[in-house]
C-alpha positions as CSV (number, residue, x, y, z in Angstrom):
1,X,-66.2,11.5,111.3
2,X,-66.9,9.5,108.6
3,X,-69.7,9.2,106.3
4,X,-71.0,6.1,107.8
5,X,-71.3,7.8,111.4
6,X,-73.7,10.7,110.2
7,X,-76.8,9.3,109.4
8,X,-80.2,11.6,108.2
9,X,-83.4,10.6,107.4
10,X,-84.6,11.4,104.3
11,X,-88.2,12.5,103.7
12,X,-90.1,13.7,100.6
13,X,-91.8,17.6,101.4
14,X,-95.2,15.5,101.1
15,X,-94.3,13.1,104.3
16,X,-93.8,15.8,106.0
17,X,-97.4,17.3,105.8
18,X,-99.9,16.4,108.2
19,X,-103.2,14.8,107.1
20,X,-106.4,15.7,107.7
21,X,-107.8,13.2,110.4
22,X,-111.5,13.8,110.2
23,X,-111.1,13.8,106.4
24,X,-109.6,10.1,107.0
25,X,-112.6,9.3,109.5
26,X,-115.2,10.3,107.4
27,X,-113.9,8.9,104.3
28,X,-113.7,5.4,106.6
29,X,-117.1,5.4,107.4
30,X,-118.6,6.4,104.3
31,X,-116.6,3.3,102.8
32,X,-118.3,1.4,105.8
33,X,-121.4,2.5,104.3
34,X,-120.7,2.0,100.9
35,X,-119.6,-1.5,101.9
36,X,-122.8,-2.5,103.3
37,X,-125.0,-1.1,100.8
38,X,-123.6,-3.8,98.3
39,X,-125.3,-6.4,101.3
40,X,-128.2,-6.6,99.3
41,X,-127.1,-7.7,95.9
42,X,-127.1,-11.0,93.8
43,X,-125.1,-13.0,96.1
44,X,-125.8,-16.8,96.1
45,X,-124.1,-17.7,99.0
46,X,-123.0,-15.6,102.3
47,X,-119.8,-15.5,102.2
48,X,-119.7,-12.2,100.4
49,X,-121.9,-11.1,103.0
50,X,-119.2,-12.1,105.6
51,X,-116.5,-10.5,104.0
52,X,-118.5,-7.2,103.4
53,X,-119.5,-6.9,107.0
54,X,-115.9,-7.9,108.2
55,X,-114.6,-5.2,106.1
56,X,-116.8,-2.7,107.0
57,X,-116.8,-3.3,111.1
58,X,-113.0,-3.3,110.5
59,X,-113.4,0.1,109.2
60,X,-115.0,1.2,112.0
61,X,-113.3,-0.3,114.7
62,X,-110.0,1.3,113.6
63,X,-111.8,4.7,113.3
64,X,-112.9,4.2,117.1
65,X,-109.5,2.7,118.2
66,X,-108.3,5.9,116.6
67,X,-110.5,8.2,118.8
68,X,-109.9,6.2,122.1
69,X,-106.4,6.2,121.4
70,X,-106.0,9.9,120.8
71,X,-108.3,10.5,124.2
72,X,-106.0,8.1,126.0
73,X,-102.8,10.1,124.6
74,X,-101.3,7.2,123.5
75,X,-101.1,8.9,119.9
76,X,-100.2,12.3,119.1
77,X,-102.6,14.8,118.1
78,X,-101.3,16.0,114.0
């Protein structure tokens, strides 16, 4: 065999650590929040309003997708 037939993935200790999903949920949702709390501020026009609430309901709908997607077990549960 030579080297170029062996092949091995490489991973730092720290990929290898799971993460803590309803750490990552929460923290998604309080950006949501945080992102819509800056609705009401000294905005002339709208579209920083757009973006903000783009941002944020993108936040949440990835959170969700998550949670449907782990019901469905079409992702693995860490």
């Amino acid at each position: 065999m030579s080297a170029l037939e062996e092949h091995q993935d490489v991973h730092a200790p720290d990929q290898l650590k799971p993460t803590n999903r309803r750490r990552a949920q929460r923290g998604a949702i309080i950006s949501a929040v945080v992102l819509l709390m800056f609705f009401w501020g000294n905005q002339e026009g709208n579209t920083e309003k757009v973006w903000l609430v783009l941002l944020a309901v993108g936040l949440v709908a990835v959170v969700i997708g998550d949670i449907v997607l782990r019901k469905a077990g079409l992702r693995p549960n860490d």
